[in-house]
MMTF fields as JSON, N, C-alpha, C and O atoms, coordinates in Angstrom:
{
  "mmtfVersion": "1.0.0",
  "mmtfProducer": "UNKNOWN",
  "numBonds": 351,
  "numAtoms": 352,
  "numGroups": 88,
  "numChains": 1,
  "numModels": 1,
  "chainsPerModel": [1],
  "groupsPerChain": [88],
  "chainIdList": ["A"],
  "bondAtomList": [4, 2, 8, 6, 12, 10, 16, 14, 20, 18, 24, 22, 28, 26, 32, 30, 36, 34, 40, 38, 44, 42, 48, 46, 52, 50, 56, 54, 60, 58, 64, 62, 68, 66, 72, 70, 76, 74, 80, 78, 84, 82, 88, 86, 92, 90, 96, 94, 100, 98, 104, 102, 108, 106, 112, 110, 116, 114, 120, 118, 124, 122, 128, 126, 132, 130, 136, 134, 140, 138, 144, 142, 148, 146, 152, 150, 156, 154, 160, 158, 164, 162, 168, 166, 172, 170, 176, 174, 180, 178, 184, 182, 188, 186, 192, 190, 196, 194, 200, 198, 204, 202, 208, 206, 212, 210, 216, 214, 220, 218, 224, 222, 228, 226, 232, 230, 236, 234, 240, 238, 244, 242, 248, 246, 252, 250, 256, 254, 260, 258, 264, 262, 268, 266, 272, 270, 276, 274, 280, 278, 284, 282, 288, 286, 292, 290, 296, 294, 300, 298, 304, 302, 308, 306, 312, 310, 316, 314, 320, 318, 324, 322, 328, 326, 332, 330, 336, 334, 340, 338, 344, 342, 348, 346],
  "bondOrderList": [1, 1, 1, 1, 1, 1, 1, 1, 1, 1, 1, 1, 1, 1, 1, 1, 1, 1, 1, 1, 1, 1, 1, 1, 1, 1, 1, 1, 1, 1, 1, 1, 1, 1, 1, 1, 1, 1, 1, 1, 1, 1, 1, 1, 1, 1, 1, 1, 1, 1, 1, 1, 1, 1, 1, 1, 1, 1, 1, 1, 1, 1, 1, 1, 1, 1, 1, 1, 1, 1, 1, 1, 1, 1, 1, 1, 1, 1, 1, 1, 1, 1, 1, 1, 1, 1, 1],
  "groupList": [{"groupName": "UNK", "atomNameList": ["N", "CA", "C", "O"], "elementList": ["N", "C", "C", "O"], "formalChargeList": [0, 0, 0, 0], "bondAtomList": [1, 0, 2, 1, 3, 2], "bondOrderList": [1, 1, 2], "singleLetterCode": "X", "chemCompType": "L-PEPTIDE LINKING"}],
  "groupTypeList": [0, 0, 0, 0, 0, 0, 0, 0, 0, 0, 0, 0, 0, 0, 0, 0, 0, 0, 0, 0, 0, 0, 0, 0, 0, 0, 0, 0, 0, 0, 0, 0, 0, 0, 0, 0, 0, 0, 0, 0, 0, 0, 0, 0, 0, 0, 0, 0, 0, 0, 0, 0, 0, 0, 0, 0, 0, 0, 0, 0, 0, 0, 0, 0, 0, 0, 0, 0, 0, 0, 0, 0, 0, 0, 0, 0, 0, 0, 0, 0, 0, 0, 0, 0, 0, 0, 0, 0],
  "groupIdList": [1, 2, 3, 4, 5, 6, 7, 8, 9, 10, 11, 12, 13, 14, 15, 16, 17, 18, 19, 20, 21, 22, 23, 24, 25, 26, 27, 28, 29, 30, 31, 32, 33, 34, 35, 36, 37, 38, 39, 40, 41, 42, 43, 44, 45, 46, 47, 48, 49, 50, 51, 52, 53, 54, 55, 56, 57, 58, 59, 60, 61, 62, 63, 64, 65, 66, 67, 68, 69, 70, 71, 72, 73, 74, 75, 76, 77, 78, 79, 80, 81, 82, 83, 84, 85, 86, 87, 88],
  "secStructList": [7, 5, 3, 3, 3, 3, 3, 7, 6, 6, 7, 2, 2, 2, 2, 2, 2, 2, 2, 2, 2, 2, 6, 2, 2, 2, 2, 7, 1, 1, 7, 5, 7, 7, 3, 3, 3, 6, 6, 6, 6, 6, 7, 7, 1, 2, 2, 2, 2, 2, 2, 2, 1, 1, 7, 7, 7, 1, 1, 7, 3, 3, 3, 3, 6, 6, 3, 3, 7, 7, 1, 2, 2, 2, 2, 2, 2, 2, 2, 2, 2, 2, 1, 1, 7, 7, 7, 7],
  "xCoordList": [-5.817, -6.973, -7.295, -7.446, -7.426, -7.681, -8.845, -8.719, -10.119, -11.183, -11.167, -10.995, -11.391, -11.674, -13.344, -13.976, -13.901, -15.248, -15.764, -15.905, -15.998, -16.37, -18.008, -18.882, -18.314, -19.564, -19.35, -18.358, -20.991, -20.887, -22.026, -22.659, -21.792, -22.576, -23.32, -23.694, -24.733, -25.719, -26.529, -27.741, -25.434, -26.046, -25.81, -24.695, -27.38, -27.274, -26.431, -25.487, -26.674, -26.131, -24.47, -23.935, -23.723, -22.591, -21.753, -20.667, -22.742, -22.866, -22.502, -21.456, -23.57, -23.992, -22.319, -21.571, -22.26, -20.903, -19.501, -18.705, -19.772, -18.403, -18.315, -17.182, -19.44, -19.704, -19.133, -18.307, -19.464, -18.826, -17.672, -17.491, -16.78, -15.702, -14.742, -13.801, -15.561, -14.771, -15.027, -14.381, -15.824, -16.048, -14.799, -13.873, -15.111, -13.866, -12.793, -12.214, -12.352, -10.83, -10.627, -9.433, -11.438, -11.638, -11.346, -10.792, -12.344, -11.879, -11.134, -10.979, -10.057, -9.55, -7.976, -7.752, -7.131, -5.706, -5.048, -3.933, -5.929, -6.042, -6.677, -6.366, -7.268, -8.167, -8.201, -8.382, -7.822, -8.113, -8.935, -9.281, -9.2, -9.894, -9.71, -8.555, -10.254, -10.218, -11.284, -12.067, -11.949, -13.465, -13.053, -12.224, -13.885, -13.399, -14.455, -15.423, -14.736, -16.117, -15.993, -15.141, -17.189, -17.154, -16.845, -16.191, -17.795, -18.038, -17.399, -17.162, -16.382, -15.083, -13.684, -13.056, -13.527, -12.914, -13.005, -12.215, -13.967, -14.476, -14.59, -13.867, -15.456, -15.26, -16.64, -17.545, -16.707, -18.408, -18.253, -17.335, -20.031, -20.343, -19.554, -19.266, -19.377, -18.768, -17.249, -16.831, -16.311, -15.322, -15.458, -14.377, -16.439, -16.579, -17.122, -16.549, -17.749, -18.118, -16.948, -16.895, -15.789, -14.485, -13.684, -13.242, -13.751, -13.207, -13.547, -12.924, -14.996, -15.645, -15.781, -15.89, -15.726, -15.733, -17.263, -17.457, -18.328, -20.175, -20.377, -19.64, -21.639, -22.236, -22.56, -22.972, -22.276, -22.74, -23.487, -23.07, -25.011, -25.573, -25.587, -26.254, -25.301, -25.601, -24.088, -23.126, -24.411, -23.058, -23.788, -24.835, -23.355, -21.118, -20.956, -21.607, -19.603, -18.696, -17.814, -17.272, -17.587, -16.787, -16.117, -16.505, -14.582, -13.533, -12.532, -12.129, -12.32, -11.729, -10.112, -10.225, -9.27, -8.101, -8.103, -7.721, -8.892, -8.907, -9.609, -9.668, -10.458, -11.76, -12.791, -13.024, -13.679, -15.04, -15.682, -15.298, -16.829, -17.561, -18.981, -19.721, -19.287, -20.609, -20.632, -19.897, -21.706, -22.81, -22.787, -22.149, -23.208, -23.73, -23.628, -22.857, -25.095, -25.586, -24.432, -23.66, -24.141, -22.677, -21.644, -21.161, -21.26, -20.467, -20.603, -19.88, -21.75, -22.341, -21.784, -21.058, -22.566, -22.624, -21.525, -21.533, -19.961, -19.047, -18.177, -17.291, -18.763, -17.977, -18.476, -17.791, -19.911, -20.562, -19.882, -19.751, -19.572, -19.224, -17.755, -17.135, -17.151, -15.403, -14.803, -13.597, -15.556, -14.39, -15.445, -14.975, -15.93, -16.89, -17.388, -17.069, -18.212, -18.823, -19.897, -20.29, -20.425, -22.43, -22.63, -22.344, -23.218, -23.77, -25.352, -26.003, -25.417, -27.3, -27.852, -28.881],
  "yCoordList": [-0.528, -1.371, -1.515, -0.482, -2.845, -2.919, -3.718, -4.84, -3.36, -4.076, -4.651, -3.962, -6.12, -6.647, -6.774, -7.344, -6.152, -6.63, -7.246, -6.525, -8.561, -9.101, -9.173, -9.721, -8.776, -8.068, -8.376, -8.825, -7.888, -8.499, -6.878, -6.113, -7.011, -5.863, -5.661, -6.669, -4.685, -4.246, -4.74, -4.92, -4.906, -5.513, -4.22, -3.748, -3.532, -2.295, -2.687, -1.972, -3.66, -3.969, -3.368, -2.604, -3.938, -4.324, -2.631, -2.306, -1.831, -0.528, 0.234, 0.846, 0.069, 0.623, 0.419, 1.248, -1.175, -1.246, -0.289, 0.391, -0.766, 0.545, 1.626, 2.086, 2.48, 3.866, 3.723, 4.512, 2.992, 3.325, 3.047, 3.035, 2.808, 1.731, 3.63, 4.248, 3.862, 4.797, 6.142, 7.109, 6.352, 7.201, 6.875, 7.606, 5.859, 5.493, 5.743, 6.598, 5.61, 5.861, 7.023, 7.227, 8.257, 9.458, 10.572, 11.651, 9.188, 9.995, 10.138, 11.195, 8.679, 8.226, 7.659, 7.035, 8.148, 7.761, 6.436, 6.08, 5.776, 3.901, 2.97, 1.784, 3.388, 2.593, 3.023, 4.074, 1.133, 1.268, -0.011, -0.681, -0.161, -0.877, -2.003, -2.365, -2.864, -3.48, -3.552, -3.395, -3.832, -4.279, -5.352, -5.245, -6.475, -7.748, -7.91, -8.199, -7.795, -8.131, -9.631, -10.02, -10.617, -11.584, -12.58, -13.611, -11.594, -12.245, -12.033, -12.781, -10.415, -10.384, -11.546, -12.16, -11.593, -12.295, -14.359, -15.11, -14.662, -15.674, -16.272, -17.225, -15.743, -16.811, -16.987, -16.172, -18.527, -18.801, -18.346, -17.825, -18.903, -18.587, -19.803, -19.624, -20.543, -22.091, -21.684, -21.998, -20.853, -20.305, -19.286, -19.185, -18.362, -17.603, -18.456, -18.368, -19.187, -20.289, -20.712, -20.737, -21.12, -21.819, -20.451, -20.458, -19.534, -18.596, -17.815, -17.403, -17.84, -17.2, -18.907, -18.905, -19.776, -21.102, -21.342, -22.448, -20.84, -21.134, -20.956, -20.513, -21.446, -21.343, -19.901, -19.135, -19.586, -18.088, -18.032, -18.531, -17.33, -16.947, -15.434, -15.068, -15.141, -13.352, -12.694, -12.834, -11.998, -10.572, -9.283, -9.149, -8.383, -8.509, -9.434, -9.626, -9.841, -10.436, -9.493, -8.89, -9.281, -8.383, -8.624, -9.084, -7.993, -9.096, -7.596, -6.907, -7.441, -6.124, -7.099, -8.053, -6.834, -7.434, -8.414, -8.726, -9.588, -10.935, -11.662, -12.885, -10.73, -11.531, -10.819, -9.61, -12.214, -12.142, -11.271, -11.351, -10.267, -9.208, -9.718, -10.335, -9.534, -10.185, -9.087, -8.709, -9.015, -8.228, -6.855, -6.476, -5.622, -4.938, -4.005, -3.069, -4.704, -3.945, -4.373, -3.474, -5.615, -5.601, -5.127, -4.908, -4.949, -3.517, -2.126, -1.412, -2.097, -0.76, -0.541, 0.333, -1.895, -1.695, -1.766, -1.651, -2.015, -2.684, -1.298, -0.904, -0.732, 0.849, 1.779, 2.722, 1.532, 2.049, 2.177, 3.124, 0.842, 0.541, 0.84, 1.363, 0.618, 0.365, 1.622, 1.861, 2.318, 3.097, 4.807, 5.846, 4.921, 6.311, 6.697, 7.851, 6.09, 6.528, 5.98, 5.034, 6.459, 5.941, 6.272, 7.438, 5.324, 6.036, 5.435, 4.429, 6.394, 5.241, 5.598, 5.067],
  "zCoordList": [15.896, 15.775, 14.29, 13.639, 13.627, 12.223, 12.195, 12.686, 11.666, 11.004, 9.488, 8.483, 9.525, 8.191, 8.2, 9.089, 7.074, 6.905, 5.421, 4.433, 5.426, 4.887, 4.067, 4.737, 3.019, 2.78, 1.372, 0.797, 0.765, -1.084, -1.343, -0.616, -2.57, -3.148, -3.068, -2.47, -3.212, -2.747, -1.361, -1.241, -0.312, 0.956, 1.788, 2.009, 2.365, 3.246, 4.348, 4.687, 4.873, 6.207, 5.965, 6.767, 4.56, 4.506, 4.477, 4.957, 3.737, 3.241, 4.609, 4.824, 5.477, 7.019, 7.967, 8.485, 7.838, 8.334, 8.002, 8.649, 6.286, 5.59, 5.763, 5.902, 5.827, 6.487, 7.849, 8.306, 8.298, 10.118, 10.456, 11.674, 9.797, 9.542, 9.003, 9.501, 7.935, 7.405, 8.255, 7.851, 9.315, 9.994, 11.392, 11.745, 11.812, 12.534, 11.796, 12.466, 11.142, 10.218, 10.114, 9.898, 10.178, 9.63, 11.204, 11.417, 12.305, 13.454, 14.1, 14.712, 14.256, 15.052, 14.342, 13.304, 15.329, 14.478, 14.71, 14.329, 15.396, 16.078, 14.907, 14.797, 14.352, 13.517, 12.079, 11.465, 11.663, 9.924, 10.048, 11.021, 8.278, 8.101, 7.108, 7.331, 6.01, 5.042, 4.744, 5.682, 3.272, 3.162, 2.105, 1.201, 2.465, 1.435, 0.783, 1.487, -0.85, -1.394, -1.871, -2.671, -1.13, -1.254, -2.492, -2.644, -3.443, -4.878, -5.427, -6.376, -5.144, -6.012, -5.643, -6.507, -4.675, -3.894, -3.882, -3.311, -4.534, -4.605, -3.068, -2.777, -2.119, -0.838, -0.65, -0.83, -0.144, -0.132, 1.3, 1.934, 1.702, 2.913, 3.826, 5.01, 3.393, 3.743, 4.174, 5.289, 3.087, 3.686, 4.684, 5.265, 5.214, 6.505, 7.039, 8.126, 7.143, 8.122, 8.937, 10.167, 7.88, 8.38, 9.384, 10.533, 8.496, 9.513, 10.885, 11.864, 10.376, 11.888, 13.202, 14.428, 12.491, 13.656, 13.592, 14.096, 13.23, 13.565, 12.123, 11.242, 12.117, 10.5, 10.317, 11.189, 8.846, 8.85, 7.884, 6.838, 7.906, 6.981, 6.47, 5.502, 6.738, 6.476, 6.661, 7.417, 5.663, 5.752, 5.853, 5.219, 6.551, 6.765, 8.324, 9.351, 7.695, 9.149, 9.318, 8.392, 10.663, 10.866, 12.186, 13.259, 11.583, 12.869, 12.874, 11.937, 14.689, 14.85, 15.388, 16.158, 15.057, 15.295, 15.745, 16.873, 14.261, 14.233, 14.885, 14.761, 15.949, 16.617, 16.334, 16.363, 15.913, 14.941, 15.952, 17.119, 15.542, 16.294, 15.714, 16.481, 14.701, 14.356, 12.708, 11.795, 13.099, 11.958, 11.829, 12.811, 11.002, 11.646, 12.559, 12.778, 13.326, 14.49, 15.259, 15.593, 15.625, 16.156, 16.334, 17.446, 15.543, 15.002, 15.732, 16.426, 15.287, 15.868, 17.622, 18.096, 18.381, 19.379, 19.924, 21.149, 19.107, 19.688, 19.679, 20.438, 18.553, 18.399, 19.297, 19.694, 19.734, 20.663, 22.316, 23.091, 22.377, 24.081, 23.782, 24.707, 22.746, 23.215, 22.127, 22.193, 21.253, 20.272, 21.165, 20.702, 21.601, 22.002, 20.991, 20.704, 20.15, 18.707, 18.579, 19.262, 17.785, 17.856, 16.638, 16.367, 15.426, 14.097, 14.25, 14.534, 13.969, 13.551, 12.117, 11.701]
}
């Protein structure tokens, strides 16, 4: 299982995600990750727009083997129901 998360600097949300991302990686021998920083990376919101398919305002995006998951709390809940892990 590989997560890309898409996120820019000083965004908690994006922070919250990377932590859980690297806790999964740490627990589990299924799961890695990537973290893409937006602004280093040059991608507008217009290019995750194109990639997630809906308009996006907010980061992180986050896509677990290439299908978009959301945000976040998304995240959270997705690691919640499908990886047996819970951060809060």
């Amino acid at each position: 299982m590989f997560a890309v998360i898409f996120g820019r600097p000083g965004c908690p949300y994006c922070v919250r995600a990377k932590e859980l991302a690297e806790k999964l990686t740490a627990e589990r021998d299924d799961f890695s990750y990537r973290y893409v920083d937006i602004h280093a990376e040059g991608i507008s919101k217009a290019d995750l727009s194109k990639t997630v398919g809906k308009p996006v305002e907010t980061v992180p995006q986050i896509f677990v083997d290439q299908v978009h998951i959301g945000g976040c709390t998304d995240f959270e809940a997705y690691a919640q129901e499908n990886l047996s892990l819970y951060q809060q």
